[in-house]
N, CA and C of each residue as an Amber inpcrd file, in Angstrom:
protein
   429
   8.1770000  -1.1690000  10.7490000   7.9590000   0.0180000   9.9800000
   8.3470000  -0.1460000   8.5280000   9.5140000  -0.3940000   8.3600000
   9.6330000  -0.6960000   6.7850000   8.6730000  -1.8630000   6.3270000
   8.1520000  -0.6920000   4.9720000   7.2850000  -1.5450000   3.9530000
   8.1210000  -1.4430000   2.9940000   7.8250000  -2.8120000   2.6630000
   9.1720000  -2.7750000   1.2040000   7.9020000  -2.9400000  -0.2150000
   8.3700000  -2.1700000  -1.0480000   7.0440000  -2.8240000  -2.2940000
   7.4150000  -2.8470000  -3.5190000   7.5190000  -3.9910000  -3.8000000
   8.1310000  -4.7250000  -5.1350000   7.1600000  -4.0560000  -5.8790000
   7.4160000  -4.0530000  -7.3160000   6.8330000  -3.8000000  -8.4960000
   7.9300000  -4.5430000  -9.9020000   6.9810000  -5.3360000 -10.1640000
   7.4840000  -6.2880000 -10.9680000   6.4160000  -6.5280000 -11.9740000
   7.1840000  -6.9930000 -13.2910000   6.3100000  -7.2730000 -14.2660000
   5.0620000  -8.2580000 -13.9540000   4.1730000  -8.3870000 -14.5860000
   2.6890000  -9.4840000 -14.2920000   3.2230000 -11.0360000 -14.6600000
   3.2830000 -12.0730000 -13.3260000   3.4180000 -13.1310000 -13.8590000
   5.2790000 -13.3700000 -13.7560000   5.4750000 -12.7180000 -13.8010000
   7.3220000 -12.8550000 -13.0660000   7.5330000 -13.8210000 -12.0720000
   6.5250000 -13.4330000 -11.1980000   6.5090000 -13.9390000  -9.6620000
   5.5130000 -14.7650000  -9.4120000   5.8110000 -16.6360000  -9.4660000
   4.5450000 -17.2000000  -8.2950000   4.3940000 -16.4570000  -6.8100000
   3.0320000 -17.2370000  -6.6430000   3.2220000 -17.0230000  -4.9700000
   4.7840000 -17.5880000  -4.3190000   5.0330000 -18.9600000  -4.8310000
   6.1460000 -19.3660000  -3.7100000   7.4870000 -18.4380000  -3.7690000
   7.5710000 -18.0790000  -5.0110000   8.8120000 -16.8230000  -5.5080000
   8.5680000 -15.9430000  -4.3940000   7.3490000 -15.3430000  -4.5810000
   6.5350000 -13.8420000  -3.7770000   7.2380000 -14.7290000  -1.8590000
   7.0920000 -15.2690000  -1.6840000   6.9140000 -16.0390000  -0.1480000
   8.3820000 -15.9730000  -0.3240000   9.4490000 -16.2380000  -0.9940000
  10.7220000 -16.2550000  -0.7270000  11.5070000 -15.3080000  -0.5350000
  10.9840000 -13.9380000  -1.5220000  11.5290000 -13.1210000  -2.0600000
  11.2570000 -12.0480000  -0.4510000   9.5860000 -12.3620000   0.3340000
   9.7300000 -11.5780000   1.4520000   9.9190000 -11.8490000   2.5200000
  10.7070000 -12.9320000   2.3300000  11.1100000 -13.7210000   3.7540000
  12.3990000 -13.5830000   3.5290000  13.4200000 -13.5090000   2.2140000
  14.7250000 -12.7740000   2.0590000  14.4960000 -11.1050000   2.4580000
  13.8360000 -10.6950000   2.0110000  13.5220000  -8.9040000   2.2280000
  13.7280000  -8.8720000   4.0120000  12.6200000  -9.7830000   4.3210000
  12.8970000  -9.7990000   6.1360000  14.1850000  -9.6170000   6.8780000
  14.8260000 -10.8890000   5.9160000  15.9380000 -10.9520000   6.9130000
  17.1670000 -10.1200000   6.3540000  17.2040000  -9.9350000   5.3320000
  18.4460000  -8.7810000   4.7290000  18.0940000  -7.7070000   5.9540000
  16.8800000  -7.3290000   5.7360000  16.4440000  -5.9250000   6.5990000
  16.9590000  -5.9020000   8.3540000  16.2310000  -7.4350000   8.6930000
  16.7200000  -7.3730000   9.9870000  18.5010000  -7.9340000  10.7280000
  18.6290000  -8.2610000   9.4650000  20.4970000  -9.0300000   9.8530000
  21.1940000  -7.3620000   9.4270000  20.9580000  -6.7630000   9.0560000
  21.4370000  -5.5950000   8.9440000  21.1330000  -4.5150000   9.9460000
  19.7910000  -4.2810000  10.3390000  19.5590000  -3.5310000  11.4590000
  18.9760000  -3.9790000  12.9560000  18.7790000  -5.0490000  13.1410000
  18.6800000  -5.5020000  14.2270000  16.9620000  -5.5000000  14.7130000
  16.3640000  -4.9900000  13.7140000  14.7200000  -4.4970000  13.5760000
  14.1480000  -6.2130000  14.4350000  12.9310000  -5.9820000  14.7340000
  12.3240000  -7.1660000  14.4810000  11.4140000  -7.7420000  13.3730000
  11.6290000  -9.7040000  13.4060000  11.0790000  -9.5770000  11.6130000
   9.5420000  -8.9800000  11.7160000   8.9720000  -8.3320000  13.0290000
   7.3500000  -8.4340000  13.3010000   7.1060000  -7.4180000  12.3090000
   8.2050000  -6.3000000  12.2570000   7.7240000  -5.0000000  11.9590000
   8.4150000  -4.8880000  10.5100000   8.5320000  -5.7070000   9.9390000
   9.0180000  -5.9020000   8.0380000   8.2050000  -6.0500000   7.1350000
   6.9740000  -5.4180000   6.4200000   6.0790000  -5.4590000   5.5130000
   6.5240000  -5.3020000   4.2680000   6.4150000  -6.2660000   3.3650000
   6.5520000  -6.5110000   2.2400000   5.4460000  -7.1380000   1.2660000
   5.5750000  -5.3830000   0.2210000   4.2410000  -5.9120000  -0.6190000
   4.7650000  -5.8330000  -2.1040000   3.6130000  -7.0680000  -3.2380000
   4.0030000  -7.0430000  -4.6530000   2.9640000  -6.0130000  -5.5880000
   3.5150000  -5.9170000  -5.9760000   2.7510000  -5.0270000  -7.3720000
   2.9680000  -5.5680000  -8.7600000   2.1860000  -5.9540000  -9.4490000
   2.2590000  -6.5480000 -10.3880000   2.4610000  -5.6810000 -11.6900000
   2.9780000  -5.0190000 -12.5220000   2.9560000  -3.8450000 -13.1640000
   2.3980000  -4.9190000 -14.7060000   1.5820000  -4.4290000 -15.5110000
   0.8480000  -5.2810000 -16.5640000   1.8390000  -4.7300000 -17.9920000
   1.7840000  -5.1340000 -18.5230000   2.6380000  -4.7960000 -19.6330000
   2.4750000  -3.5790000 -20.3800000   3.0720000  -2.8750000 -20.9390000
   2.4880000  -1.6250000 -21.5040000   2.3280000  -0.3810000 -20.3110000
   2.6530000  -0.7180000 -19.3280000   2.3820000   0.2150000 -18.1100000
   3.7150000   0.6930000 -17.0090000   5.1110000  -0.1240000 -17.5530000
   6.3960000   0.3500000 -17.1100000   7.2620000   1.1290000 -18.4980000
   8.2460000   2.2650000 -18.3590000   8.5330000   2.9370000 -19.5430000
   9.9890000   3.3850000 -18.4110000  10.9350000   3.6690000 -19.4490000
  12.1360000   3.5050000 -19.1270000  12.5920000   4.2710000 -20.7060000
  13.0830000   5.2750000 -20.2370000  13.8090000   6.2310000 -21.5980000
  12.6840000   6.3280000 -22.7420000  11.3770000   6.4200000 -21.7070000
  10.0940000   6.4150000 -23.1040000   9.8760000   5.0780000 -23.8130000
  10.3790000   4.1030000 -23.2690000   9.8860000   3.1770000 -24.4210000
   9.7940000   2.2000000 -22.9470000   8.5390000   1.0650000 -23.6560000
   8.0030000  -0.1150000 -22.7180000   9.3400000  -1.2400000 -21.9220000
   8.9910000  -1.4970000 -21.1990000  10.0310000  -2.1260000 -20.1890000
   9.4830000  -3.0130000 -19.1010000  10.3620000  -4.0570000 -19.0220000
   9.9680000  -4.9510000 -17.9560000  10.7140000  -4.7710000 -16.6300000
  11.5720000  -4.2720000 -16.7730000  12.0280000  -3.6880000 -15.0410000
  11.4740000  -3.8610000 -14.1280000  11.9930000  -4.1180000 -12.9890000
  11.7840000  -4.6250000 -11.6630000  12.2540000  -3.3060000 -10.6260000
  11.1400000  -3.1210000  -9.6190000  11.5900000  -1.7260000  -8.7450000
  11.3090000  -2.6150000  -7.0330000  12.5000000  -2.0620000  -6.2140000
  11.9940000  -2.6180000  -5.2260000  12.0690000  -0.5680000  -3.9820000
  11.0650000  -0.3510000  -3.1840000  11.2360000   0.4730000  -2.8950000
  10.9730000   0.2800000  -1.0840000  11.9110000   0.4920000  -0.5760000
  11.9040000   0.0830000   0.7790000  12.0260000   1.7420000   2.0000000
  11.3380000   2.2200000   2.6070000  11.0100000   3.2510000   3.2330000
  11.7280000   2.4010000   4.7430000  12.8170000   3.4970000   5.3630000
  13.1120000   2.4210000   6.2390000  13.1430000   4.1220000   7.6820000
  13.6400000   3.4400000   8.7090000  13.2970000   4.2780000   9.4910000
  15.3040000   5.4400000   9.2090000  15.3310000   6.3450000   9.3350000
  16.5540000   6.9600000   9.5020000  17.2400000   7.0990000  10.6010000
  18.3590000   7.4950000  10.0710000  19.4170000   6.6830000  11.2310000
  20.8250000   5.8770000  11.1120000  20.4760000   5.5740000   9.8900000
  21.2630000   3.9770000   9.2810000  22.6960000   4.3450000   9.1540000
  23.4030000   3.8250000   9.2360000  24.6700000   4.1120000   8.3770000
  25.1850000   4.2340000   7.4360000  25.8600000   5.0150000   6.3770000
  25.7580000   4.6840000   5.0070000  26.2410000   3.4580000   4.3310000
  27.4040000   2.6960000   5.1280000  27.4930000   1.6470000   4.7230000
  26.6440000   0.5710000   5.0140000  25.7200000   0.7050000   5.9490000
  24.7790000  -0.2110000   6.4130000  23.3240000  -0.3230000   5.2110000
  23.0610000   1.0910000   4.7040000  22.2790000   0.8170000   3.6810000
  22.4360000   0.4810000   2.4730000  23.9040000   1.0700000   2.0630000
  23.8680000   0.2940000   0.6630000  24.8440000  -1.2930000   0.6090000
  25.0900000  -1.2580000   1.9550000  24.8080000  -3.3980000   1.9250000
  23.7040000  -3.7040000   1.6670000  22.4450000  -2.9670000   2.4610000
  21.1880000  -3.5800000   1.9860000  20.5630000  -3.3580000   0.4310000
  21.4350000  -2.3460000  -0.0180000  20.7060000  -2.3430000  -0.9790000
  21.4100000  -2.9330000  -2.2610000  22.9050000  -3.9600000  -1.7690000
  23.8970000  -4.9980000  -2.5510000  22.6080000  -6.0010000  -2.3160000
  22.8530000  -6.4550000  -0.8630000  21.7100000  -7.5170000  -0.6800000
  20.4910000  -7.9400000  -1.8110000  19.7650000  -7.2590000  -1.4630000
  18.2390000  -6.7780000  -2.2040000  18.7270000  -6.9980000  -3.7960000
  19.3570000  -6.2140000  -4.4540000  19.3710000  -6.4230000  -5.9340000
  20.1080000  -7.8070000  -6.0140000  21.3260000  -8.2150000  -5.3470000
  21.4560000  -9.9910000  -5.9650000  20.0350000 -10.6990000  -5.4870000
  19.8020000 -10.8440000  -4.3830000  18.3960000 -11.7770000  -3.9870000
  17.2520000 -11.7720000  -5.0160000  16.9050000 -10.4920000  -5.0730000
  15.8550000 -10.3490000  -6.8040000  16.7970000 -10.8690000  -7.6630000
  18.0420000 -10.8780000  -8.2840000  18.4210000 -11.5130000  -9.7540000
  18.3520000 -12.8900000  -9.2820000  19.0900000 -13.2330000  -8.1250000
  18.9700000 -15.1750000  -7.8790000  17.8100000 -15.5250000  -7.8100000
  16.7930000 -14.6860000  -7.3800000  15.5120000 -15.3300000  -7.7120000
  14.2720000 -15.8420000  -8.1760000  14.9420000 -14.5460000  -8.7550000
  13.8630000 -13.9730000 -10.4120000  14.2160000 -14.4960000 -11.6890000
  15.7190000 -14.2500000 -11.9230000  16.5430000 -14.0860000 -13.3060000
  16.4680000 -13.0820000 -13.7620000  16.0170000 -11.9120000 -13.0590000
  16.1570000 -10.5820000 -13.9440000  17.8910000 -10.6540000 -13.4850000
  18.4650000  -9.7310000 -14.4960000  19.3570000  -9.0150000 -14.6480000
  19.9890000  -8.0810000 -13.8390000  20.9960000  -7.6260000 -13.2410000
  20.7680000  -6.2970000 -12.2260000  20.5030000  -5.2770000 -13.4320000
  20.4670000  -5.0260000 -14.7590000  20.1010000  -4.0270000 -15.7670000
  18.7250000  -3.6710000 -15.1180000  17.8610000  -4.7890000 -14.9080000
  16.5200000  -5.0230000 -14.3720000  15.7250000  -4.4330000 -13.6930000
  16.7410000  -4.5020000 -12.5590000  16.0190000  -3.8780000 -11.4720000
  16.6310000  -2.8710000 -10.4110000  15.9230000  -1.6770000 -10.0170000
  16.3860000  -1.0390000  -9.6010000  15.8210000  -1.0990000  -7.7530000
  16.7480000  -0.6960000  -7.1710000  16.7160000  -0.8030000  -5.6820000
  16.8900000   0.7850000  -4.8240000  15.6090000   1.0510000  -4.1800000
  16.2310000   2.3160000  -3.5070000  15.7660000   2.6870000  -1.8080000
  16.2350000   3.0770000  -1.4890000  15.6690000   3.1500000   0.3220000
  15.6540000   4.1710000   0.3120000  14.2620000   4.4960000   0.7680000
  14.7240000   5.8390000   1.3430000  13.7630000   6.0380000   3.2890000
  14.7070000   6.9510000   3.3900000  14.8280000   7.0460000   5.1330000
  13.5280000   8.3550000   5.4910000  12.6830000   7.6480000   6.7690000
  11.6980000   9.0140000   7.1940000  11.9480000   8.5930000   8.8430000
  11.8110000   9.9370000   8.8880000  12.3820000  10.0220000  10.6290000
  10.9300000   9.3980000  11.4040000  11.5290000   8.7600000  12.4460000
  10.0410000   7.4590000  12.8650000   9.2170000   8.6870000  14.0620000
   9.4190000   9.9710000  13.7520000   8.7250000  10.9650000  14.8030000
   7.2230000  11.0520000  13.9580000   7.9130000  10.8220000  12.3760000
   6.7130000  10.9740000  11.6110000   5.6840000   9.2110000  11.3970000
   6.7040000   8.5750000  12.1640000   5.3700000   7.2170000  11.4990000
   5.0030000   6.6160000  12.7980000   3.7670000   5.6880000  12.7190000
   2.9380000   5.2870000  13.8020000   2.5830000   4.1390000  12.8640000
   2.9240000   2.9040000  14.1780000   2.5690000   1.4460000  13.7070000
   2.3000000   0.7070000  15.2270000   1.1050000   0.1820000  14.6310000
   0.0280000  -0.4120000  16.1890000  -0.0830000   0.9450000  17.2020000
  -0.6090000   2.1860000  16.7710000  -0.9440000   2.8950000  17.8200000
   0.1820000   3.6680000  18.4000000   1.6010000   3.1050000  17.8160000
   2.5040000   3.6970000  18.5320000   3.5100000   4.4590000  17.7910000
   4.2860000   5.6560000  18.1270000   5.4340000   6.1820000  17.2630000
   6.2370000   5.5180000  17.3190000   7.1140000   5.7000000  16.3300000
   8.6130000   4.3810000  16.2750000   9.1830000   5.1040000  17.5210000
  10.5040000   3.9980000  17.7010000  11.5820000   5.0970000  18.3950000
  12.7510000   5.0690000  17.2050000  13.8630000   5.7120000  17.5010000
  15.2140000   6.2420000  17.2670000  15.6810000   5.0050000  16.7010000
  16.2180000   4.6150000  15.6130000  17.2810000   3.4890000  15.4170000
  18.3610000   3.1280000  16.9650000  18.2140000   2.1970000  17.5380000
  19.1730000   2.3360000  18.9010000  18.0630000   2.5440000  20.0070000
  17.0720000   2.8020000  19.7590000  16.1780000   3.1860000  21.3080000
  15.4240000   2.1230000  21.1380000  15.1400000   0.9170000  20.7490000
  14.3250000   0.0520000  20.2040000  14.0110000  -0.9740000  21.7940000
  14.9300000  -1.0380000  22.5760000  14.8150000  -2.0520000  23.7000000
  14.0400000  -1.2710000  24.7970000  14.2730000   0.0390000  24.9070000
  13.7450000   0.9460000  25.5490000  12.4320000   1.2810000  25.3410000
  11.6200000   1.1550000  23.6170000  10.5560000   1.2190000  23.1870000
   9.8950000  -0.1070000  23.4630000  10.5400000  -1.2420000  23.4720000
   9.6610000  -2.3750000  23.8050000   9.1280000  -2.3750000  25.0180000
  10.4100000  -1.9870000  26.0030000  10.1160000  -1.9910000  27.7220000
   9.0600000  -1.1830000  27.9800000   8.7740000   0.4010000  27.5260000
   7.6310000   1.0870000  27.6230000   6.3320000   0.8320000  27.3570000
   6.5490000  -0.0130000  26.0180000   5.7960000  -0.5780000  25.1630000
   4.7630000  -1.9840000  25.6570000   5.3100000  -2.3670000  25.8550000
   5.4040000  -3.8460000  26.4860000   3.6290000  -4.2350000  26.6840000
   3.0660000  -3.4150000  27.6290000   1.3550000  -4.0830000  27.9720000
   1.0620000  -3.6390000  26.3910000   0.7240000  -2.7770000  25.7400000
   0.1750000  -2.1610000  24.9070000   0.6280000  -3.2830000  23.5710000
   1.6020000  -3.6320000  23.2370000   2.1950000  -4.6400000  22.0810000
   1.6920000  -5.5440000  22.6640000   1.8320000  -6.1700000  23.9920000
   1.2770000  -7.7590000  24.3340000  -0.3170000  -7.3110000  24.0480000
  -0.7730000  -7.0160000  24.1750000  -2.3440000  -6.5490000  23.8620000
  -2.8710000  -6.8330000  23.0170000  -2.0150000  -5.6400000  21.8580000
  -2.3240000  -5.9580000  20.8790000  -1.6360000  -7.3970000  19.7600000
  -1.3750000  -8.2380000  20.7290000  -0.2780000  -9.8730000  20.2040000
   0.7650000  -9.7530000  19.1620000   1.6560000  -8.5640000  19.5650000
   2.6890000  -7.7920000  19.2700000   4.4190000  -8.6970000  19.3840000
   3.9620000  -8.9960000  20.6550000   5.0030000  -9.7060000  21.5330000
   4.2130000 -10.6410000  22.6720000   4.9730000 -11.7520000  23.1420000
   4.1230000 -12.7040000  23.6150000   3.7530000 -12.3790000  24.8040000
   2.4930000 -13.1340000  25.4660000   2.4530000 -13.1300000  27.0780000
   3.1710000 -13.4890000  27.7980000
């Protein structure tokens, strides 16, 4: 369920940066909540110059915005969201001035991914077991 979506200046980021940066996003996300990496979407946005503004005037700032399911703990999210802003400066060289990091939480009654409603942060083993023909189906989880 969490889509995470960078927005970063044009040209900041190769692909191999982009490939690192959401394979760190993965696992911050899932070493913190126990998610699987199947269900971690992470996308870039390239913002072109002249098109980010910060106190009215042009800016290269870096936004990372991660929609995660609610539930979390409060100390559990803003580790992730310590995580997330060093991983963008070690990997980027932005600055933490740079970039800003924010999560925000929607209850998974409201989201549907592969056909199915989330469950509960904690009901997740219980959602697979129910789950199970319908995810192997759709090559969710293995045969």
């Amino acid at each position: 369920m969490p889509v995470y979506q960078c927005y970063n200046p044009e040209g900041l980021l190769t692909k191999s940066v982009k490939a690192t940066v959401a394979a760190e996003i993965t696992t911050i996300h899932c070493n913190a909540t126990g998610a699987p990496e199947l269900y971690v979407n992470v996308l870039f946005h390239e913002t072109p110059e002249g098109d980010c503004f910060v106190a009215g005037q042009p800016s290269t700032n870096s936004y990372i915005f991660g929609p995660i399911r609610h539930g979390r703990e409060l100390a559990t999210r803003q580790g992730m969201l310590r995580d997330l802003s060093e991983m963008w400066t070690r990997l980027t060289g932005q600055s933490e001035s740079e970039i800003l990091v924010a999560l925000n939480e929607a209850d998974p009654r409201n989201v549907m991914e592969a056909g199915l409603i989330l469950p509960e942060p904690g009901a997740e083993q219980q959602w697979f077991d129910e789950n199970r023909a319908r995810l192997t189906e759709l090559g969710f989880m293995p045969t």
